[in-house]
N, C-alpha and C positions, 0 to 999 in steps of 0.2 A: 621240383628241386633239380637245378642241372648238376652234373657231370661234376664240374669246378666244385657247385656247390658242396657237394658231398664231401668232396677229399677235402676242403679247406675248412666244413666246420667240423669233421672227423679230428683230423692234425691237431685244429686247434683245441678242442676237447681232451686230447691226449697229453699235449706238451706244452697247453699253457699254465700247467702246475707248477712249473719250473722257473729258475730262476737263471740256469745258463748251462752251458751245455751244446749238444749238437743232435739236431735230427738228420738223420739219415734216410736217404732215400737212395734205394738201392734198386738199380735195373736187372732183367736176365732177357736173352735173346740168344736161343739155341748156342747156349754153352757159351756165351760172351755176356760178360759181367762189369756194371760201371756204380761205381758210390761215389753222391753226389752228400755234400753237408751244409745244412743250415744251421746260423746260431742263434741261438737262444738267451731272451728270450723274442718271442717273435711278435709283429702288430699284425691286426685283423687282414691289413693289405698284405702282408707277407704271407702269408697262408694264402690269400687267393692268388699271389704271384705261386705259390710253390706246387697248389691245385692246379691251377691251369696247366704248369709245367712237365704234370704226373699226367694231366687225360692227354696231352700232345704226344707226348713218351709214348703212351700205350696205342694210342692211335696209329704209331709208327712200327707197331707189332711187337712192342717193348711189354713184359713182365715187371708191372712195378708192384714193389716191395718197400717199406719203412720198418727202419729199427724200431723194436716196440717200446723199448726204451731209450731215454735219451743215453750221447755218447759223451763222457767227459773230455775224449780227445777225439781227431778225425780218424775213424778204423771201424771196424766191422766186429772185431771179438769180443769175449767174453770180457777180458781184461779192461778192454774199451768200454766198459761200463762200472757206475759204481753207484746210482740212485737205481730206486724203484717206487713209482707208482701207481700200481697197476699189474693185476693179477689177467691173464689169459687162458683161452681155451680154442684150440682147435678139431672141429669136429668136422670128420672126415667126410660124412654121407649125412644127407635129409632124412632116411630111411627110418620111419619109426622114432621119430624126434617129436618134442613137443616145444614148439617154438616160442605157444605163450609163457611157458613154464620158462624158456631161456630169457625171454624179453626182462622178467621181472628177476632173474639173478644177474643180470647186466646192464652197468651204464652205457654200454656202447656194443651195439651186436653190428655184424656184417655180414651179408649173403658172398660167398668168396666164390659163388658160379658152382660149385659141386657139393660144397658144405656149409659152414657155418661159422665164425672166428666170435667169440665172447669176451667182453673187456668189465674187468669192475675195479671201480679207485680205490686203491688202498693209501694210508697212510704216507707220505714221501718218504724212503728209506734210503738211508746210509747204507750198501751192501757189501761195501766195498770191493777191489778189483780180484782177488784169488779165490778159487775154487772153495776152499774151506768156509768163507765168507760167505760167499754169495749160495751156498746150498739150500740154506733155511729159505733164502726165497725161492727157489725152484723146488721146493717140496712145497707152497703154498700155492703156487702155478699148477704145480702137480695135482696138489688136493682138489683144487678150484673146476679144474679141468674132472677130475672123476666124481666129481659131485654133480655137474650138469648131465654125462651122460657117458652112457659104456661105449658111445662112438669116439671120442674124445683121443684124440693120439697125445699120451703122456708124454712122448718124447721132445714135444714141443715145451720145453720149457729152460731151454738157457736162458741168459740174461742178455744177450744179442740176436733173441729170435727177433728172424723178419714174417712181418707178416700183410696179407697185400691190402694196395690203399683203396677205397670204395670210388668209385667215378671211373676206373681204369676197365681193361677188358681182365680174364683169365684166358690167354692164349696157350694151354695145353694142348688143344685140337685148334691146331693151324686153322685148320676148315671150318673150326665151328665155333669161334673164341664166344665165351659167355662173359654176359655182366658181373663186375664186381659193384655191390650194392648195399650202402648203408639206412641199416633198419633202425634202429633204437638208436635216440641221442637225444641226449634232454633239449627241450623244444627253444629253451633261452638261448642257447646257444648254437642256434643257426647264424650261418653266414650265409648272407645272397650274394652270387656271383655270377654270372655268366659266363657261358662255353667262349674261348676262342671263335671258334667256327659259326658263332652263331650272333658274337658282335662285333664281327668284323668283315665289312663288305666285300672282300676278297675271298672270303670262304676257308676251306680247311688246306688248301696247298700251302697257301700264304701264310696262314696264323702256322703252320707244322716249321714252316720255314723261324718265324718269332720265337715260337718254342725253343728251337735248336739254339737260336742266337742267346736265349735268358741264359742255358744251360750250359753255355758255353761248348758245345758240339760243332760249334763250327771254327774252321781255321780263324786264327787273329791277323787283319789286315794290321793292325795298329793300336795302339795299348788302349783297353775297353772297347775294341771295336771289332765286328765278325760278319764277315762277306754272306751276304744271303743269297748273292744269284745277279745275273746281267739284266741289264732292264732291256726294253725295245727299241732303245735310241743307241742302243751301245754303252752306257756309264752300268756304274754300278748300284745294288740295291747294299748298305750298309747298315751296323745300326751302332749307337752311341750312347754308352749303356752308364748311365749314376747309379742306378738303386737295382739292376738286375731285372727291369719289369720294361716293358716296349711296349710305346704306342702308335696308332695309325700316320698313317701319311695325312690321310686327309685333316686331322686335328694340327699338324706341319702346316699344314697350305692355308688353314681357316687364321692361324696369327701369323704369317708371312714367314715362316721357316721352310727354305726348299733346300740349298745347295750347299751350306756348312752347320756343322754340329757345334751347338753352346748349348748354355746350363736353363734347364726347366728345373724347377722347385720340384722335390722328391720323382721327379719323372725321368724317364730316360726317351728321345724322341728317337723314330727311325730317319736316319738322313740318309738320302738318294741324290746322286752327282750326278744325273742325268735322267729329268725325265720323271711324272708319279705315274706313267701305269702300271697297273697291275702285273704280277708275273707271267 
């Protein structure tokens, strides 16, 4: 199961109960924080545009993190939410854990590199947006949480907890970043996908470059369009974005598409004005 794989049948296991709303995908990079939002609801390709999106981020020494709930507006707080789904648990340490016992009180577990993140579907709920509301769920997140284990940190349980996506790294030790790693998920609802770095013949510079371009991280040369870098002849590497997802140069070159950007059917091509080699 690659990398993509994970975060995209992860997401889509969490937020395709929903009927609209916003998943949030939120970065951190030594004290520099960026929220990106997707709507809902989402198709099976959208998740793997959005997985791909999260292992590129992380590869670039990015902490990525998703709203664990969807957001009915684009924001990060409490307020920002008013459905739930889904009860959570975060458990600090391995230590004296019993992981078959976690596996069978969760539809969704996650190896988070030091501990453990537990997810079970509950009923979709109205919680609405104020504190008075939304409590009864976070004393069910609460419960949920000290029933799996005394390692369990209670305090995770706003209705804007982030919590991190599987396929990404846990870079807390710079030096030593560990997998984040999805365990449990019901077997129907895999998505196959492939890494970037691994279907794309240019390797991991160039797909981190794609990355930046989906996510919009890069300057805008021109409305839907984001400079990736100089090519070897002098023009530039571009890309020409419909649906938020980029594909290779060579699938360009294979139906005669080299030096101006037009419309491919749910695709977005990368267009280069000079030149396809590599970077």
């Amino acid at each position: 199961m690659t990398r993509t794989s994970q975060a995209a049948t992860f997401l889509a296991c969490l937020f395709d109960r929903y009927t609209g709303g916003y998943l949030e995908i939120r970065t951190l990079n030594q004290g520099r924080s960026q929220m990106r939002f997707y709507l809902l609801p989402m198709t099976q390709s959208d998740y793997i545009d959005v997985g791909r999106a999260c292992v590129g981020l992380s590869d670039s020494g990015d902490d990525v993190y998703m709203g664990v709930l969807p957001r009915h507006r684009q924001g990060g707080k409490d307020a920002d939410v008013d459905t739930a789904g889904f009860l959570w648990a975060d458990i600090d340490s391995l230590d004296g854990v019993d992981v078959d016992s976690l596996r069978d009180r969760s539809s969704l577990l996650v190896f988070s590199g030091r501990g453990i993140h537990c997810y079970a579907g509950i009923p979709i709920t109205d919680i609405g947006t104020k504190l008075i509301t939304q409590r009864h769920t976070s004393s069910l997140v609460e419960g949920y949480g000290r029933s799996l284990s005394d390692g369990s940190d209670l305090k995770v349980k706003n209705p804007s907890r982030i919590l991190r996506v599987p396929g990404t790294k846990n870079w807390k030790d710079r030096d030593n970043p560990l997998d984040v790693v999805l365990d449990t998920y019901p077997l129907e609802a895999l998505i196959e996908a492939q890494d970037a770095d691994t279907d794309h013949p240019w390797g991991v510079e160039w797909s981190a470059l794609l990355v930046k371009a989906q996510t919009g991280d890069l300057p805008t040369r021109t409305r839907g369009n984001w400079n990736l870098g100089t090519t070897k002849k002098g023009g530039d590497y571009h890309t020409y974005s419909l649906n938020l997802s980029v594909i290779s140069a060579e699938y360009m070159r294979s139906i005669g598409m080299t030096d101006h950007a037009h419309e491919v059917m749910v695709l977005c091509r990368t267009a280069i004005s000079a030149g396809l080699e590599s970077p």
